[in-house]
PDB file of N, CA, C, O and CB in Angstrom:
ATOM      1  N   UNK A   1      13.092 -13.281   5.646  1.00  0.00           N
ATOM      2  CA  UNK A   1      12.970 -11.901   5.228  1.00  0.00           C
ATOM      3  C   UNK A   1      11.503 -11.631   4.857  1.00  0.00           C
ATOM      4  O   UNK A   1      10.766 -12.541   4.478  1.00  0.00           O
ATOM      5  CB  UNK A   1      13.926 -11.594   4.031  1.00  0.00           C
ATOM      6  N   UNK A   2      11.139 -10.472   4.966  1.00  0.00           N
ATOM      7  CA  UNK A   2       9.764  -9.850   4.981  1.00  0.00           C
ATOM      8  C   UNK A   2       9.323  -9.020   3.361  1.00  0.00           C
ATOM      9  O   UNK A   2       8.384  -8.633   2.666  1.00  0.00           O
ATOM     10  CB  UNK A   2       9.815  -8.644   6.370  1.00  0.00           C
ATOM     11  N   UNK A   3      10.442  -9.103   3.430  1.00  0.00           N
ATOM     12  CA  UNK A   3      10.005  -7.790   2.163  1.00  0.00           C
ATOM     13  C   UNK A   3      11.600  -7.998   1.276  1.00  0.00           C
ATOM     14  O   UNK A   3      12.548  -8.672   1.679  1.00  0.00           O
ATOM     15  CB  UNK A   3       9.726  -5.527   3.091  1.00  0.00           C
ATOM     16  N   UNK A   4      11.529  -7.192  -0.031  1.00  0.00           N
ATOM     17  CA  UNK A   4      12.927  -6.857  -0.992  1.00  0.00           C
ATOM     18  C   UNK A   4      13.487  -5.949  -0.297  1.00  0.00           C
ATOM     19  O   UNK A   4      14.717  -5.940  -0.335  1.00  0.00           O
ATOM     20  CB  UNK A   4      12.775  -6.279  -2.544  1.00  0.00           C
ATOM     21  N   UNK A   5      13.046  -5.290   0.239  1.00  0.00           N
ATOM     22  CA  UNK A   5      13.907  -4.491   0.725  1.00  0.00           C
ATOM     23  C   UNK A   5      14.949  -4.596   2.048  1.00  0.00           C
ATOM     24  O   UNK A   5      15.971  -3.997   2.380  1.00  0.00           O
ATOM     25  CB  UNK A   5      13.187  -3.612   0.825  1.00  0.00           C
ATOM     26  N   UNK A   6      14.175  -5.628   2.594  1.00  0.00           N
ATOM     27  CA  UNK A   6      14.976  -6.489   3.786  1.00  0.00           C
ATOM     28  C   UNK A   6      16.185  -7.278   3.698  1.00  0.00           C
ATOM     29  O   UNK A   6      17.184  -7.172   4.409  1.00  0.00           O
ATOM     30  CB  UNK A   6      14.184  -7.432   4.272  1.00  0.00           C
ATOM     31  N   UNK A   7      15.884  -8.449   2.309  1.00  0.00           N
ATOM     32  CA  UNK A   7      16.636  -8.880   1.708  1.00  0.00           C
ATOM     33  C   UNK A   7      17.898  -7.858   0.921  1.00  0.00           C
ATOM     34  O   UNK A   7      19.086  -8.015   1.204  1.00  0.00           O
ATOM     35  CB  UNK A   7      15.824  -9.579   1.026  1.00  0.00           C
ATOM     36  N   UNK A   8      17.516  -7.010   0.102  1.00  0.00           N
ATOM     37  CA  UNK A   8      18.819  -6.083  -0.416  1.00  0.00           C
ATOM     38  C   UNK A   8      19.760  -5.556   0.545  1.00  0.00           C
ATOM     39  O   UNK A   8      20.965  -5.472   0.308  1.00  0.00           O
ATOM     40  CB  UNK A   8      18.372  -4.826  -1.121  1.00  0.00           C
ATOM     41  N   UNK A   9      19.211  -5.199   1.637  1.00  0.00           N
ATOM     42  CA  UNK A   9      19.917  -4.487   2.717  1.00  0.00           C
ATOM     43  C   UNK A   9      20.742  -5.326   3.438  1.00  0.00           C
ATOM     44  O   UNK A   9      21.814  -4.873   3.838  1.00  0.00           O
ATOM     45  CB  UNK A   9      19.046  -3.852   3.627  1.00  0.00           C
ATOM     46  N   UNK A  10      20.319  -6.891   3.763  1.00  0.00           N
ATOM     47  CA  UNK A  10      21.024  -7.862   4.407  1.00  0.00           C
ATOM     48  C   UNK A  10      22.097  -7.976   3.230  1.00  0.00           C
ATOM     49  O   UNK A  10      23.295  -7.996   3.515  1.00  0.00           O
ATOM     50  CB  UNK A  10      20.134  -9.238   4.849  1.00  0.00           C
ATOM     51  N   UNK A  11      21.758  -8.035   2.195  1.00  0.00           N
ATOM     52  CA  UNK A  11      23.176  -8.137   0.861  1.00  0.00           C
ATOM     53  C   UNK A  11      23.762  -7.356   0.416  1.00  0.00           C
ATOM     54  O   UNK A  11      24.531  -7.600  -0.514  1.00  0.00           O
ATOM     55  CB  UNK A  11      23.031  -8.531  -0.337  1.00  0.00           C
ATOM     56  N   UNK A  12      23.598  -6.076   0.952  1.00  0.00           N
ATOM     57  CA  UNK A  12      24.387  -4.297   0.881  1.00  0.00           C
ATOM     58  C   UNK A  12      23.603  -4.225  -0.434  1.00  0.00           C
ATOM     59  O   UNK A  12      24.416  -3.548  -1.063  1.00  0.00           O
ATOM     60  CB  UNK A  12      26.619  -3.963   0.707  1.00  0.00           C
ATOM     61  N   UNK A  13      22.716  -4.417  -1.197  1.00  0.00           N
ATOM     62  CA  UNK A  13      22.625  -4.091  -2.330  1.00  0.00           C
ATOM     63  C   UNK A  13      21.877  -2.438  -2.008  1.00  0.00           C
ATOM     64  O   UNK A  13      20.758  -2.321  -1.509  1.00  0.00           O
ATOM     65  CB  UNK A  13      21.827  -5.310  -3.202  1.00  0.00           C
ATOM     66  N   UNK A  14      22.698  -1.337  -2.384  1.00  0.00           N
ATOM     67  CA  UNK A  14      22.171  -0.276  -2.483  1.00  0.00           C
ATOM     68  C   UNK A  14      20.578  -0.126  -3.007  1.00  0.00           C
ATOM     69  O   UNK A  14      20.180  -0.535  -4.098  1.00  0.00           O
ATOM     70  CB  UNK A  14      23.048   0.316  -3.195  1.00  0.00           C
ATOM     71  N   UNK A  15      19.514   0.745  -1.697  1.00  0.00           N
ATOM     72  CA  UNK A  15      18.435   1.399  -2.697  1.00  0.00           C
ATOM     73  C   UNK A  15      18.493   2.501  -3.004  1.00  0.00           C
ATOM     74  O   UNK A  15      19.529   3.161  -2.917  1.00  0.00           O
ATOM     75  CB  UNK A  15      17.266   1.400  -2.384  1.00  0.00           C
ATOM     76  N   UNK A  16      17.097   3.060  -3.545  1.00  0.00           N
ATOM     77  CA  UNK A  16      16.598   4.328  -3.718  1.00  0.00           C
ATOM     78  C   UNK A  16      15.445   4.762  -3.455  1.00  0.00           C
ATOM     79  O   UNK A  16      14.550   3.930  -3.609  1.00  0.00           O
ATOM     80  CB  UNK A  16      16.699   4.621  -4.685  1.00  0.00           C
ATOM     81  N   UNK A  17      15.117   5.851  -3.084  1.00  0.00           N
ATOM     82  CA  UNK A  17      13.229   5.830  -2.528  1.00  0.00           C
ATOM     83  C   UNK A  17      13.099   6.764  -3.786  1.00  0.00           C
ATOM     84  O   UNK A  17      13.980   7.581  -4.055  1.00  0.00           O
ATOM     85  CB  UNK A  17      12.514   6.739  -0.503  1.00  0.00           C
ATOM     86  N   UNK A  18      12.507   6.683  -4.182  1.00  0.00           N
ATOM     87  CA  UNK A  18      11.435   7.149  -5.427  1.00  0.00           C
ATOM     88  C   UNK A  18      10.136   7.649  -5.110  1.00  0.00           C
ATOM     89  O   UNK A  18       9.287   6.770  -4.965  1.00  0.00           O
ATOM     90  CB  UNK A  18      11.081   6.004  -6.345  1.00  0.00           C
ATOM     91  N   UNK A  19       9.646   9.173  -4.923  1.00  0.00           N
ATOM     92  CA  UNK A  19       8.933   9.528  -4.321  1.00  0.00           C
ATOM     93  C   UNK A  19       7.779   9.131  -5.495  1.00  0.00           C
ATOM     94  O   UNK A  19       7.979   9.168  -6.709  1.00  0.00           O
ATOM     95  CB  UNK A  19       9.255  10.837  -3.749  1.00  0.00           C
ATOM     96  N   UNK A  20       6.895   8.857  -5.021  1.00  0.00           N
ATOM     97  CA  UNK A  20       5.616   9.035  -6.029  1.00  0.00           C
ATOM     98  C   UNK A  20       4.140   8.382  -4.819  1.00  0.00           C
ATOM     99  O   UNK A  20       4.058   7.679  -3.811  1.00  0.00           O
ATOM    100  CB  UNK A  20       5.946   7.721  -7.894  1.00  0.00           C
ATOM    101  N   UNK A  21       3.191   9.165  -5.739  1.00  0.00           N
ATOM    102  CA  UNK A  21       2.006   9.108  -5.471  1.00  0.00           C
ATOM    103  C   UNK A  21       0.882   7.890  -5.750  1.00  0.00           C
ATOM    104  O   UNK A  21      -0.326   8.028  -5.943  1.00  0.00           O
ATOM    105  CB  UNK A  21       1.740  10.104  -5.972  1.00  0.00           C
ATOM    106  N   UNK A  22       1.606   6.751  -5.713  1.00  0.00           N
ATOM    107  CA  UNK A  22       0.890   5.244  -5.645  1.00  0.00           C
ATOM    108  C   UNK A  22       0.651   5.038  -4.384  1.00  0.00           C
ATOM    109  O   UNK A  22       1.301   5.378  -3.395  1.00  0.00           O
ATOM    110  CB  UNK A  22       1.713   3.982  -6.165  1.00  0.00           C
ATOM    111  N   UNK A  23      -0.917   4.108  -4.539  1.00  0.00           N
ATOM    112  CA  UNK A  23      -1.038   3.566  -2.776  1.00  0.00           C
ATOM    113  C   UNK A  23      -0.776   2.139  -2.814  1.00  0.00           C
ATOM    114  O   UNK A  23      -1.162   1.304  -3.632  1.00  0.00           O
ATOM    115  CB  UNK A  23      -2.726   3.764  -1.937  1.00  0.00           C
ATOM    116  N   UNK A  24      -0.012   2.002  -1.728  1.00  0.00           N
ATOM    117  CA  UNK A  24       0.398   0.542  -1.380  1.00  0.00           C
ATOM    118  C   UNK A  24       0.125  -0.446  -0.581  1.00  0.00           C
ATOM    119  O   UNK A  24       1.049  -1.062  -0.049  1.00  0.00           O
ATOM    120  CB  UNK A  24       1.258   0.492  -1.147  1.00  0.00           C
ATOM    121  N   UNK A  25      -1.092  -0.752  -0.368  1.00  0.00           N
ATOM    122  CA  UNK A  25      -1.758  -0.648   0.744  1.00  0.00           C
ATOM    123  C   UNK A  25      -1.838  -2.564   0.525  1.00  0.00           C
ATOM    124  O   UNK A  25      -2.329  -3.207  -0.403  1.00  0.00           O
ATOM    125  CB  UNK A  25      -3.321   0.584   0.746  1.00  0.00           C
ATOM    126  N   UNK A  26      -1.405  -2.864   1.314  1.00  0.00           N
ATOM    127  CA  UNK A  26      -0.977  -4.758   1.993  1.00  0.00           C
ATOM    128  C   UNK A  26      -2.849  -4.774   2.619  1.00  0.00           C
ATOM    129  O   UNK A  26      -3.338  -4.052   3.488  1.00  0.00           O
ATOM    130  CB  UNK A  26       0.963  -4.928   4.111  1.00  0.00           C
ATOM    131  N   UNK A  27      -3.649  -6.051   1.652  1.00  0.00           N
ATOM    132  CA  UNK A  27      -4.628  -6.242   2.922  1.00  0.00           C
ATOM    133  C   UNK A  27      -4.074  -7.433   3.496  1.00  0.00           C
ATOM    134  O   UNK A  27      -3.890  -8.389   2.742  1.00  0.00           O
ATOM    135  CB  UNK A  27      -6.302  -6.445   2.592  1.00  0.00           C
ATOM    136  N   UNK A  28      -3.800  -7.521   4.619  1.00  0.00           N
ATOM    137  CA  UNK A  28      -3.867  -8.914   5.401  1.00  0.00           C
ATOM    138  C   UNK A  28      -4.725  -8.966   6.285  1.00  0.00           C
ATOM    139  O   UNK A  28      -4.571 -10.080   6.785  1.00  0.00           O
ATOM    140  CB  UNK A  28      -2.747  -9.321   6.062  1.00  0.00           C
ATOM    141  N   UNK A  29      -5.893  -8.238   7.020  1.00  0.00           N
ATOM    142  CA  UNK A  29      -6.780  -8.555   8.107  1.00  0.00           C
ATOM    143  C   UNK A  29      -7.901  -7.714   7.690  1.00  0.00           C
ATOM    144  O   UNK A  29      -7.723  -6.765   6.927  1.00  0.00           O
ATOM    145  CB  UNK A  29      -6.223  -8.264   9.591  1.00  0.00           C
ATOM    146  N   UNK A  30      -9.117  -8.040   8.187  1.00  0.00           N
ATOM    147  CA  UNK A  30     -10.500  -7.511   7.863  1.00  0.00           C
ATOM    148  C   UNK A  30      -9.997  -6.136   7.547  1.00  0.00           C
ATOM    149  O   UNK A  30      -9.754  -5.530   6.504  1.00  0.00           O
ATOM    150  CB  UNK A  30     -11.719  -7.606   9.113  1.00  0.00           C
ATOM    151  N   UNK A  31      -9.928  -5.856   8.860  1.00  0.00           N
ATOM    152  CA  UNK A  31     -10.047  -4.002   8.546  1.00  0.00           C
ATOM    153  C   UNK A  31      -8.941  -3.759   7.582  1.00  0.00           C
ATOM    154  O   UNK A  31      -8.674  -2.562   7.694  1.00  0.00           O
ATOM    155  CB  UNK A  31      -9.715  -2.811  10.101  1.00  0.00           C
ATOM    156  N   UNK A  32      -8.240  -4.247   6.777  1.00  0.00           N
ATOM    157  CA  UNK A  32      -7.256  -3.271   6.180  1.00  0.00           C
ATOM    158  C   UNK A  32      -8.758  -3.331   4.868  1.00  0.00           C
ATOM    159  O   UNK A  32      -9.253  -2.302   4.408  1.00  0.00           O
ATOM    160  CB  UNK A  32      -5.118  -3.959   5.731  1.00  0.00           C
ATOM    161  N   UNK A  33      -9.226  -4.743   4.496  1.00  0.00           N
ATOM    162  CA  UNK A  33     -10.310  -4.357   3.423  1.00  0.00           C
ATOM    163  C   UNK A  33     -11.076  -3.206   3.834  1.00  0.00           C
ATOM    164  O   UNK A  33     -11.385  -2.306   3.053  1.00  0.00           O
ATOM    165  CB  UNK A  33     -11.323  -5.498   3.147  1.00  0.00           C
ATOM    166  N   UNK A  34     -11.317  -3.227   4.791  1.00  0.00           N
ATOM    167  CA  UNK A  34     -12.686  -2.118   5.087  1.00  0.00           C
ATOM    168  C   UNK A  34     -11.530  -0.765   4.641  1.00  0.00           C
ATOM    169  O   UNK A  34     -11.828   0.048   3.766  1.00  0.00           O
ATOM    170  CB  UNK A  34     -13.568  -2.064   7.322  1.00  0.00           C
ATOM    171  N   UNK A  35     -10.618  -0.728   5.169  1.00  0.00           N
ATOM    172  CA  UNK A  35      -9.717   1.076   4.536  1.00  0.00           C
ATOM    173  C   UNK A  35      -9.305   0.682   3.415  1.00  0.00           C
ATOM    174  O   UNK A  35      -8.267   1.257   3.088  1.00  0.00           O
ATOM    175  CB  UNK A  35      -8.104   1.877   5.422  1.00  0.00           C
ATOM    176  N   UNK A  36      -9.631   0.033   2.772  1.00  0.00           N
ATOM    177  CA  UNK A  36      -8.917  -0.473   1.256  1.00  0.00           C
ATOM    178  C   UNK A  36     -10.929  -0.210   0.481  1.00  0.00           C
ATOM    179  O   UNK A  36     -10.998  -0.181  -0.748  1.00  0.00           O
ATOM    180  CB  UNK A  36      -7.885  -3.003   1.298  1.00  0.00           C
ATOM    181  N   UNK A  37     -11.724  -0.119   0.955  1.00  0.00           N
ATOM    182  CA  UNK A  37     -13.050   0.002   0.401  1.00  0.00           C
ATOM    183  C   UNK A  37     -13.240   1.625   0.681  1.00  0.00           C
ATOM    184  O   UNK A  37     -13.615   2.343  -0.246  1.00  0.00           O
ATOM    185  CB  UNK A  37     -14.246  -1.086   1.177  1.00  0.00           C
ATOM    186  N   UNK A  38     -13.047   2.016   1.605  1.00  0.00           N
ATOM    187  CA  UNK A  38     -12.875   3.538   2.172  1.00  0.00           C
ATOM    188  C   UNK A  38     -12.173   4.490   1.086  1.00  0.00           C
ATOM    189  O   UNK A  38     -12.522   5.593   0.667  1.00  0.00           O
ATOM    190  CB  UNK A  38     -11.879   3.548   3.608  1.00  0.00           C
ATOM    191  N   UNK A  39     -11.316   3.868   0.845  1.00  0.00           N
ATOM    192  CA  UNK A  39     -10.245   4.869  -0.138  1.00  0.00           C
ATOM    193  C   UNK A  39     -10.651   4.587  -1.273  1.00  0.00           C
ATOM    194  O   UNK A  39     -10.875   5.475  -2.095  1.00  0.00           O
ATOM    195  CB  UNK A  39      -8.594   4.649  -0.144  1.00  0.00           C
ATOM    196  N   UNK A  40     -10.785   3.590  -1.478  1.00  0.00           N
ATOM    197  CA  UNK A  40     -11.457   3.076  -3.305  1.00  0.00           C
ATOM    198  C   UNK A  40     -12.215   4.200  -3.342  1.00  0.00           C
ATOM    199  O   UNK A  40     -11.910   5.188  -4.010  1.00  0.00           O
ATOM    200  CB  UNK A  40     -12.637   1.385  -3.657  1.00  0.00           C
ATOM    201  N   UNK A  41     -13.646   4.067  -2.341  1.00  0.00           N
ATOM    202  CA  UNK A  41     -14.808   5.060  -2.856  1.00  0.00           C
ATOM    203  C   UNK A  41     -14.473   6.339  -2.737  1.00  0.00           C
ATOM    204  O   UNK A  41     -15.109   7.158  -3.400  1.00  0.00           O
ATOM    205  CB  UNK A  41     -16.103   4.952  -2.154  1.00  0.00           C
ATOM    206  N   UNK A  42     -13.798   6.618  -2.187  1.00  0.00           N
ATOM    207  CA  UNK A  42     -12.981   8.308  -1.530  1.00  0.00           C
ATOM    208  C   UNK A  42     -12.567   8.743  -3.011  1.00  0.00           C
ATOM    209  O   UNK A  42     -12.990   9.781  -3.519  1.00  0.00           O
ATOM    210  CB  UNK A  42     -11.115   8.169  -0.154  1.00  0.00           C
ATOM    211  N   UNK A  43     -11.547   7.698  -3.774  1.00  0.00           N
ATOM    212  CA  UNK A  43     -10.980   7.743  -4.422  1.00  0.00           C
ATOM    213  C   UNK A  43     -11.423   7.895  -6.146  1.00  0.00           C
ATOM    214  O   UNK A  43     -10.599   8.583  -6.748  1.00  0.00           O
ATOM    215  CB  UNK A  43     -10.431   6.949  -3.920  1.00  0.00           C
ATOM    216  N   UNK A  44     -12.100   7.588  -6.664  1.00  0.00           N
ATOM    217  CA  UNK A  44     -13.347   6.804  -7.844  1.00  0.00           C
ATOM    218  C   UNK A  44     -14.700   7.314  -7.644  1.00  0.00           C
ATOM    219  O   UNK A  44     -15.503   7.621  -8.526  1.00  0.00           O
ATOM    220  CB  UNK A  44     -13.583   5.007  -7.633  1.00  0.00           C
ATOM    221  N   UNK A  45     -14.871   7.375  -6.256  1.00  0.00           N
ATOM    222  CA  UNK A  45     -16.333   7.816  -6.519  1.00  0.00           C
ATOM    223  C   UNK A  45     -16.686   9.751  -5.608  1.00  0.00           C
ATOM    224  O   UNK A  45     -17.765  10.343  -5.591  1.00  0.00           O
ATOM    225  CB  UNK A  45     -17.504   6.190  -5.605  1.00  0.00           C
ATOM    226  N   UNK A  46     -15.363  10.220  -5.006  1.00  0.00           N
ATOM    227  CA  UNK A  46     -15.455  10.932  -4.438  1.00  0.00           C
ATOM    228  C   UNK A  46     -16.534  10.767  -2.690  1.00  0.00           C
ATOM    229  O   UNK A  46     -16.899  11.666  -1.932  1.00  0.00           O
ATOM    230  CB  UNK A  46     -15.705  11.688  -5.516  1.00  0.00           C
ATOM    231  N   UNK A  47     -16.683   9.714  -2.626  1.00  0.00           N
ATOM    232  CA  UNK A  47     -17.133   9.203  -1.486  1.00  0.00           C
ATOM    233  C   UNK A  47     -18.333   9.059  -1.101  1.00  0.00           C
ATOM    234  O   UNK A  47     -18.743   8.838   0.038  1.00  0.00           O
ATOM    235  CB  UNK A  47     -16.722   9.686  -0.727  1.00  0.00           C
ATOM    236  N   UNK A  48     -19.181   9.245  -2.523  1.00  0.00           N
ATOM    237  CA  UNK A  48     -20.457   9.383  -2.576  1.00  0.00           C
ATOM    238  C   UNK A  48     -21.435   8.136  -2.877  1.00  0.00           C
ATOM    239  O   UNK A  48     -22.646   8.113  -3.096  1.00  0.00           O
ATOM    240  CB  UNK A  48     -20.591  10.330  -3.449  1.00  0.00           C
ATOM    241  N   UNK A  49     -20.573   7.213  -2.814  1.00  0.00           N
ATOM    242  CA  UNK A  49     -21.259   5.505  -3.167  1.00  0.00           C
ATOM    243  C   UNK A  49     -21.064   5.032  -2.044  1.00  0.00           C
ATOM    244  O   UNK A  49     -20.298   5.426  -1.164  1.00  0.00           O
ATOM    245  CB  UNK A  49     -20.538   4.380  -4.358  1.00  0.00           C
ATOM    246  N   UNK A  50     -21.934   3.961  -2.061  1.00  0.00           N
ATOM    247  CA  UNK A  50     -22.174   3.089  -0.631  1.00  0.00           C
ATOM    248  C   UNK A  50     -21.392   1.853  -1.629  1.00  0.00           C
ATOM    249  O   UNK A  50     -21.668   1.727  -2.822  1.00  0.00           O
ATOM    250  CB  UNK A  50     -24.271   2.750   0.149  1.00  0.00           C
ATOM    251  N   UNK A  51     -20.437   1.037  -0.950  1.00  0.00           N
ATOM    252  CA  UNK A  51     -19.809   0.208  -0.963  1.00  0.00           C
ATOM    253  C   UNK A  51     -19.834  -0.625  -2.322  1.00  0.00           C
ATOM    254  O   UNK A  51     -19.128  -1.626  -2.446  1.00  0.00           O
ATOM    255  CB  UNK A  51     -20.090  -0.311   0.081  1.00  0.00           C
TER     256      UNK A  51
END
């Protein structure tokens, strides 16, 4: 299984999606850092800092 949510579903365990405004962002390969540095500064600095 990949995830909890893979697992609950293989065991009927009922979910719920819960809308909200968190980012969830998995790095596993270069570029996800590079959009994980993108959004930081987007985010904190309004996009006006260099790295």
């Amino acid at each position: 299984m990949t995830s909890a949510g893979a697992i609950a579903l293989a065991h009927g365990i009922p979910m719920k999606v819960i809308p909200a405004q968190v980012l969830n962002l998995k790095i596993t390969y270069p570029g996800d850092m590079e959009l994980f540095k993108l959004l930081c500064n987007n985010y904190f600095f309004g996009g006006n800092r260099e790295n």
